[in-house]
C-alpha positions as CSV (number, residue, x, y, z in Angstrom):
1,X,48.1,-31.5,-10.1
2,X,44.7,-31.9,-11.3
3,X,44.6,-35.4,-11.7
4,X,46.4,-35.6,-8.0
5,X,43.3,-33.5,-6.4
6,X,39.9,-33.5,-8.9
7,X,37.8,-33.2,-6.4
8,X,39.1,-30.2,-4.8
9,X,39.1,-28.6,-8.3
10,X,36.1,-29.7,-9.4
11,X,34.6,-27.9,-6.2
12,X,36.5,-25.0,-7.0
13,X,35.2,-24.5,-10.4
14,X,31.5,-25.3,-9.6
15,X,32.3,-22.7,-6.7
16,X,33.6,-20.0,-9.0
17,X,30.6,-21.0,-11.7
18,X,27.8,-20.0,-9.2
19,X,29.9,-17.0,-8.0
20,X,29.6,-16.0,-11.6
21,X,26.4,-16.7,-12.5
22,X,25.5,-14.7,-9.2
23,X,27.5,-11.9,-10.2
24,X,26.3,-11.9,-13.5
25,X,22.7,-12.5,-12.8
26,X,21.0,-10.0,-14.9
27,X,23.3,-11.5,-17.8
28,X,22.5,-14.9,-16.9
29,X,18.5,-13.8,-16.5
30,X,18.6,-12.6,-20.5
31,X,20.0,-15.6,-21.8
32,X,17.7,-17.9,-19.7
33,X,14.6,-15.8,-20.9
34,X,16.0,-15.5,-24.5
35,X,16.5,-19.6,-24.9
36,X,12.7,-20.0,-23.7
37,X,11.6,-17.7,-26.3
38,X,13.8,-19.5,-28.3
39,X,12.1,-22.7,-27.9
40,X,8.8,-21.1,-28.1
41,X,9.7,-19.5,-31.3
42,X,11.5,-23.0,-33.0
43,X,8.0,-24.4,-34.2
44,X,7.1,-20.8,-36.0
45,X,10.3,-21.0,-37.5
46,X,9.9,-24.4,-38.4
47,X,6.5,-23.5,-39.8
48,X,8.0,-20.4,-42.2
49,X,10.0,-22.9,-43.3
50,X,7.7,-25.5,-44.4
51,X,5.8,-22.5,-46.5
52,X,9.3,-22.1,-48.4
53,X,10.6,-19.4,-46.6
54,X,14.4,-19.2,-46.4
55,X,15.9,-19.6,-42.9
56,X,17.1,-16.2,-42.1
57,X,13.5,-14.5,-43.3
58,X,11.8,-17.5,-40.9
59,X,13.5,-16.3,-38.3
60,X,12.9,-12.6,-39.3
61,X,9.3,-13.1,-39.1
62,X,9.3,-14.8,-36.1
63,X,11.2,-12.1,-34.5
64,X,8.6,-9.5,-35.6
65,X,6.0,-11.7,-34.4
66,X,7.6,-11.2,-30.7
67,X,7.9,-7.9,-31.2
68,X,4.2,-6.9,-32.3
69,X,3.1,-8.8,-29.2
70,X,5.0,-7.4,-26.7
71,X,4.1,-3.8,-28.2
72,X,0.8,-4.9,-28.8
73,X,0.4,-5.5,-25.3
74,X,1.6,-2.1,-24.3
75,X,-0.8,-0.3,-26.4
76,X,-3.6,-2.5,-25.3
77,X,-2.9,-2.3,-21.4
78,X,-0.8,0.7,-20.5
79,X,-3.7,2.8,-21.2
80,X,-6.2,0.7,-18.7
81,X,-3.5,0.8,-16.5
82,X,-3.5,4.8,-16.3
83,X,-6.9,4.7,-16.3
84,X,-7.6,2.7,-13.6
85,X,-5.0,4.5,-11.6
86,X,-6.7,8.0,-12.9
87,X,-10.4,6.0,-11.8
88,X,-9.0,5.2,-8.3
89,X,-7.2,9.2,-7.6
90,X,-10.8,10.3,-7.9
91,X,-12.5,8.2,-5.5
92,X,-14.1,9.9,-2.6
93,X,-12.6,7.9,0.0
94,X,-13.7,9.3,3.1
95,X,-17.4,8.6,2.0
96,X,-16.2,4.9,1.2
97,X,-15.0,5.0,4.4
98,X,-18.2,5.4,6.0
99,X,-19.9,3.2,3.1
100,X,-18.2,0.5,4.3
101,X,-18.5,1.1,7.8
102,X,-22.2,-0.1,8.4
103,X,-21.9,-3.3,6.4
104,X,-18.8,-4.6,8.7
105,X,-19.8,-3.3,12.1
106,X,-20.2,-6.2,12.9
107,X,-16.5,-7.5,11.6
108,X,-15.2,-3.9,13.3
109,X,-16.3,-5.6,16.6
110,X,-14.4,-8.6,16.4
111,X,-11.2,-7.1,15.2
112,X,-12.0,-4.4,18.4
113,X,-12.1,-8.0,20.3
114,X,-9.1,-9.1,19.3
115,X,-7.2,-5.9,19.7
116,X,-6.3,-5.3,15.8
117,X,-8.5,-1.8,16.3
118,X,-8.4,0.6,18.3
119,X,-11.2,1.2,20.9
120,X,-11.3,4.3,19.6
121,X,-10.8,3.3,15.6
122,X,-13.6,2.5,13.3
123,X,-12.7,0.4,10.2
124,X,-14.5,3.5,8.2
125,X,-11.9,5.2,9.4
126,X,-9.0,2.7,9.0
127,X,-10.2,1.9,5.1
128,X,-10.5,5.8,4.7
129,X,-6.8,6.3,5.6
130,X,-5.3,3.4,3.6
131,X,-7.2,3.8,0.3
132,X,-6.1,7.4,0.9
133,X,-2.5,6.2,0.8
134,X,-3.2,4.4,-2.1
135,X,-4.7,7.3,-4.0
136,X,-1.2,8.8,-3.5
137,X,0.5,6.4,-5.1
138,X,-2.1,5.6,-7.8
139,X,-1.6,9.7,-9.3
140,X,-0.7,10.4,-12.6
141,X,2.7,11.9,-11.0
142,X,3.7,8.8,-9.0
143,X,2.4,6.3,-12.2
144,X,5.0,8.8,-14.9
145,X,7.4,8.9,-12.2
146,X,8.0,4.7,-11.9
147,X,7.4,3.9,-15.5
148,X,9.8,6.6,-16.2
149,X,12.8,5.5,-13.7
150,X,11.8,1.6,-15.0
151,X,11.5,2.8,-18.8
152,X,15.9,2.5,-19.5
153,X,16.3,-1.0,-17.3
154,X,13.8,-2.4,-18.9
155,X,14.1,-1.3,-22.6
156,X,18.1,-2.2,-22.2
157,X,16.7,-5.8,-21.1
158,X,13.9,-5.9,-23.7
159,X,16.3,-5.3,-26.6
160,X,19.4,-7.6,-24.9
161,X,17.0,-10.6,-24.6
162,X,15.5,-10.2,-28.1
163,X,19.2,-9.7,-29.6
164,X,20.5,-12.6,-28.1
165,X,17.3,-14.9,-29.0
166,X,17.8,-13.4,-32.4
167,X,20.9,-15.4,-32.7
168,X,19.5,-18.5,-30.9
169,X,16.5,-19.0,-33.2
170,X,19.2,-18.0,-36.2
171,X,21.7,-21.0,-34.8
172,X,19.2,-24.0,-33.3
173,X,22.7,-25.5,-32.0
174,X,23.7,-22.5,-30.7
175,X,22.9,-22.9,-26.7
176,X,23.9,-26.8,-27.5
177,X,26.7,-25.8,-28.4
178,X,27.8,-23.6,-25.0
179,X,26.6,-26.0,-22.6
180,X,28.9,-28.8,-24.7
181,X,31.7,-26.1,-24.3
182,X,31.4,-26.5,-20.8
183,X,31.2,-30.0,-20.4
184,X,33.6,-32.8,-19.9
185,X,33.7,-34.9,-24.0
186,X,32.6,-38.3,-22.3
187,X,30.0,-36.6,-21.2
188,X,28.3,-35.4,-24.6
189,X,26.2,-38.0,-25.6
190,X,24.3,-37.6,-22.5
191,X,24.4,-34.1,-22.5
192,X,22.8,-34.0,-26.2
193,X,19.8,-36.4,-24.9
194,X,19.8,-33.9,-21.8
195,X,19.1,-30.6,-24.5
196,X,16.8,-32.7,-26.9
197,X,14.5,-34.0,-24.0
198,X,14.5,-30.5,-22.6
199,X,13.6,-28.6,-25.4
200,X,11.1,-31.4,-26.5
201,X,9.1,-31.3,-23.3
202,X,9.6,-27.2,-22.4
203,X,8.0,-26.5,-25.6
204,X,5.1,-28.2,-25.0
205,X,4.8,-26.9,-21.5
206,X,5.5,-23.4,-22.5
207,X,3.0,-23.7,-25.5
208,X,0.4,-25.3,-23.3
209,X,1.0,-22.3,-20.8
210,X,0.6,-19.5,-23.8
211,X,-2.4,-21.2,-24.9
212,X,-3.9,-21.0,-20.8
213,X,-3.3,-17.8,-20.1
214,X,-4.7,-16.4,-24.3
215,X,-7.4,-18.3,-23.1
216,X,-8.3,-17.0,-19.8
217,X,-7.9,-13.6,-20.6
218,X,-10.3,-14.0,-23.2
219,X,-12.4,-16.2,-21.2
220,X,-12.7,-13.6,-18.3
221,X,-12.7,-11.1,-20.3
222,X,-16.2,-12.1,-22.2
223,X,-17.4,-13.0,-18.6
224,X,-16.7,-10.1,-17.1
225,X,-18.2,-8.1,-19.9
226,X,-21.4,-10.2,-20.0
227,X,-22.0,-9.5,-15.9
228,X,-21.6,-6.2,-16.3
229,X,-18.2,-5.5,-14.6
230,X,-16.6,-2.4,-15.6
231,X,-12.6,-2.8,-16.8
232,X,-12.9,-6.3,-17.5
233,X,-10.4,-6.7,-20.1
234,X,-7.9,-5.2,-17.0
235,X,-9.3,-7.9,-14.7
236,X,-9.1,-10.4,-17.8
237,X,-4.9,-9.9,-18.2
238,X,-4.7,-9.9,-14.8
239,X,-6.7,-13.1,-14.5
240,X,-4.3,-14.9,-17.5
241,X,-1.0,-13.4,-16.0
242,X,-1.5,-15.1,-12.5
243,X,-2.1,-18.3,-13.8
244,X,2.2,-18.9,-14.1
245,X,2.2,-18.8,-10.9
246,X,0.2,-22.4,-9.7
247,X,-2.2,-22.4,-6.7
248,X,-1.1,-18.9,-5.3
249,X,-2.3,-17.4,-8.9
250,X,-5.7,-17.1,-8.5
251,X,-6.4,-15.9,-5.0
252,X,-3.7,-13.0,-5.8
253,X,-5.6,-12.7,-9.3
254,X,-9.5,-12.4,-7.1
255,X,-8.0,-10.3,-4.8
256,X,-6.9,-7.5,-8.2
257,X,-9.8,-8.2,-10.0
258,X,-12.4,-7.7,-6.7
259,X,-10.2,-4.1,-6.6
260,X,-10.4,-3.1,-10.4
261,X,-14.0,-4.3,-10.8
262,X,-14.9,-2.2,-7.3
263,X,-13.2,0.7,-7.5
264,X,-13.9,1.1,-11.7
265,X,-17.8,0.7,-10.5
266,X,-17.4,3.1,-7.9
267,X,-15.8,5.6,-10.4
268,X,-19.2,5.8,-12.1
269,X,-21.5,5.4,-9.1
270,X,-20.0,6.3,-5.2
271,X,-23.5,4.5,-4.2
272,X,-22.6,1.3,-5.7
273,X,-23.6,-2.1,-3.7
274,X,-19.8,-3.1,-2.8
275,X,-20.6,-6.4,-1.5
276,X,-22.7,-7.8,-4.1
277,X,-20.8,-6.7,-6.3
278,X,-17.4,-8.1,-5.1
279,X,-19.5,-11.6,-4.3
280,X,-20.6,-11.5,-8.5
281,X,-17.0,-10.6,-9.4
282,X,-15.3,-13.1,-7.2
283,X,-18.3,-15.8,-8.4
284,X,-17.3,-15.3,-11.6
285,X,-13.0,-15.5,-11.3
286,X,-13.4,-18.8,-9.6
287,X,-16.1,-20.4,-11.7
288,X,-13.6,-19.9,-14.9
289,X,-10.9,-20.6,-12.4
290,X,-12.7,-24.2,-11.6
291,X,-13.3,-24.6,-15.1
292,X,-9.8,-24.0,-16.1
293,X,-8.3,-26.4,-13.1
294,X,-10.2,-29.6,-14.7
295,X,-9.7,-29.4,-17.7
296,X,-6.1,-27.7,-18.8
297,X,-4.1,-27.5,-15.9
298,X,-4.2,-30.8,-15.1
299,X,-2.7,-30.7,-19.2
300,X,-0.3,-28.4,-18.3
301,X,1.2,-29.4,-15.4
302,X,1.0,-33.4,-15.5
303,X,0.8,-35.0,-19.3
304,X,3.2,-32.3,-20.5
305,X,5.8,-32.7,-18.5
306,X,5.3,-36.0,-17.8
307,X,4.7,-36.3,-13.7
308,X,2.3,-36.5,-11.6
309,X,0.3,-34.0,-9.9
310,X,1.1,-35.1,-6.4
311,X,5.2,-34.5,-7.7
312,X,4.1,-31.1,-8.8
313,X,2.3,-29.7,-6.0
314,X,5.3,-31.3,-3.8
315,X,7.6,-29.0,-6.0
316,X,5.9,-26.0,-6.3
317,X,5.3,-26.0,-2.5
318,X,9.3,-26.3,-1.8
319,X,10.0,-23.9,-4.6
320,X,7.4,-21.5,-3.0
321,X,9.0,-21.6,0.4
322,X,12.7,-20.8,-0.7
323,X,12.0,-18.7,-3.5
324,X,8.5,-17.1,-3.1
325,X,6.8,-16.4,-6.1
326,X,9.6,-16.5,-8.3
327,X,10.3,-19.9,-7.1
328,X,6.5,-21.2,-7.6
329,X,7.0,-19.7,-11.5
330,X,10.5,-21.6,-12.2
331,X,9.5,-25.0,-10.6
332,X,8.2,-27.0,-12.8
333,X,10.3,-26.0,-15.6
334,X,13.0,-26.1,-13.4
335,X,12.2,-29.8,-12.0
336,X,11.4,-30.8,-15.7
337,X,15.0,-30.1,-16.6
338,X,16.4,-31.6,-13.4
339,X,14.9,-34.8,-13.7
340,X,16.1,-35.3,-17.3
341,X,19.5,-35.2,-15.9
342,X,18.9,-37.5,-13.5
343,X,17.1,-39.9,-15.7
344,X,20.7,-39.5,-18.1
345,X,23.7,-39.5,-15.5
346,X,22.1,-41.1,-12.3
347,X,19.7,-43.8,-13.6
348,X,21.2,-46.4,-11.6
349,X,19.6,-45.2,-8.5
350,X,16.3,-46.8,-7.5
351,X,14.4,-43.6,-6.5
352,X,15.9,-41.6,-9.2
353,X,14.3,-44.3,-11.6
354,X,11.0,-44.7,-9.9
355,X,10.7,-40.8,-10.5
356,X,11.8,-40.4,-14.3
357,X,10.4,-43.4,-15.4
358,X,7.5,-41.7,-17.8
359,X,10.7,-39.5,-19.4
């Protein structure tokens, strides 16, 4: 029967495979996450190993490296967190209301002009009543109530995903090994060039991306710090987190870190200049941002996965416009892997060899 009708079983089972992996998302999510920290753990392993270090304590260590970070990143951050949500529930925001008012009359008129205001409204007004909202949410009640209803999800996530990379670092061959399970025997040679290529070029992209976002942090960090912007390590993580996401990244980072670095100044002085202020902070999270576009993203997301930057903006712009940010995170990993494929079973195609020739 199967030889009689592949094709209508071969559509079946890559039907019934996506219906799984949709079903089983979160599952599927885990195991993704736990073979990238898998290949981001290999070369510590590796270099355990090279000290003399039997495999299993290698991999102990590693594990325990993950570990410290992630809770080392709690302690460091969940406090500024709380604090800057403690900083912004105090804010007088009727008097910024009317701080801000005089500065932007003249921006209140146009938005009167075009009918986004009331005649009747005043943007005083308007910021008073949605910073107001925000206060709500920023309380100590509403931060205890989300990280509380978020703690067991996540903590049941944290400890699946570390489990199952456990056994991935332990077993290299491991994943290998499943994805062979599922694929046709003719079909393994290429298949084991497929994995080899794939964790050979994701491990230098995701250690190139580690390296980017240690060093912004720390970069914006210092340069927040030296101009005199309060909360700047806050602004600093936030800076180095939104770099994963390419080209949105930064504007959503200048938009958080003109918020922190206002509202933490305000905190400690209601009469503070807002818009100097916000021009020296946003000054300062583009310079390091310009800095950091010549000289390691082009690093990042060209030499290390071998395509060109015209490919990559192409990629992360579809990507962006099906799958939002999410999809702008994934692509270029995502495209990495897809072209080695290509290069492996489709080869004979003109286009697909004009595009993976540098593989």
């Amino acid at each position: 029967m199967f030889k009689k009708y592949p094709l209508f079983f071969y559509s079946l089972i890559i039907i019934l495979t996506g219906f799984l992996v949709w079903y089983y998302s979160v599952i599927v999510a885990y195991v993704l996450v736990a073979a990238v920290l898998s290949i981001i753990g290999r070369p510590i392993v590796h270099f355990f190993e090279k000290l003399k270090f039997p495999h299993i304590l290698s991999v102990i260590l590693t594990m325990l490296i993950f570990i410290i970070a992630i809770f080392s990143f709690f302690a460091i951050f969940v406090p500024l967190f709380i604090e800057e949500a403690h900083m912004i529930s105090k804010l007088d925001f009727k008097h910024l209301g009317h701080a801000f008012q005089e500065p932007l009359s003249d921006f209140e008129a146009l938005l009167k002009q075009y009918n986004i205001l009331g005649k009747d409204e005043t943007i005083g007004h308007y910021l008073g009543h949605r910073m107001e909202s925000l206060a709500n949410v920023a309380t100590f009640s509403g931060v205890i109530k989300g990280i509380l209803s978020a703690t067991g999800s996540f903590f049941i996530g944290l400890f699946s995903t570390l489990f199952i990379t456990l056994f991935f670092l332990k077993d290299e061959n491991l994943f290998a090994n499943i994805v062979l399970a599922l694929t046709n025997k003719k079909h393994h040679e290429k298949t084991r060039n497929v994995l080899d290529k794939t964790n050979y070029l994701l491990q230098r992209y995701f250690t190139g991306l580690i390296t980017d976002v240690i060093l912004m942090i720390t970069l914006m960090s210092i340069a927040m710090t030296i101009f005199g912007i309060h909360n700047s390590l806050l602004i600093g993580f936030f800076a180095g987190l939104v770099i994963v996401i390419p080209y949105v990244g930064p504007i959503i980072g200048a938009t958080v870190a003109t918020i922190i670095g206002v509202t933490s100044a305000l905190s400690y002085n209601i009469d503070t200049a807002i818009l100097p202020l916000t021009m020296k902070i946003l000054a300062i999270y583009f310079a390091i941002n310009i800095m950091d576009g010549l000289v390691f993203q082009p690093l990042i997301y060209g030499k290390f996965v071998k395509a060109s930057p015209l490919e990559i903006f192409l990629v992360i712009l579809i990507s962006g416009s099906t799958g939002g940010i999410i999809g702008m995170i994934i692509a270029v990993p995502a495209y990495t892997v897809l072209r080695i494929i290509a290069k492996e079973f489709f080869s004979q195609f003109r286009p697909i060899e004009q595009l993976t020739r540098d593989l």
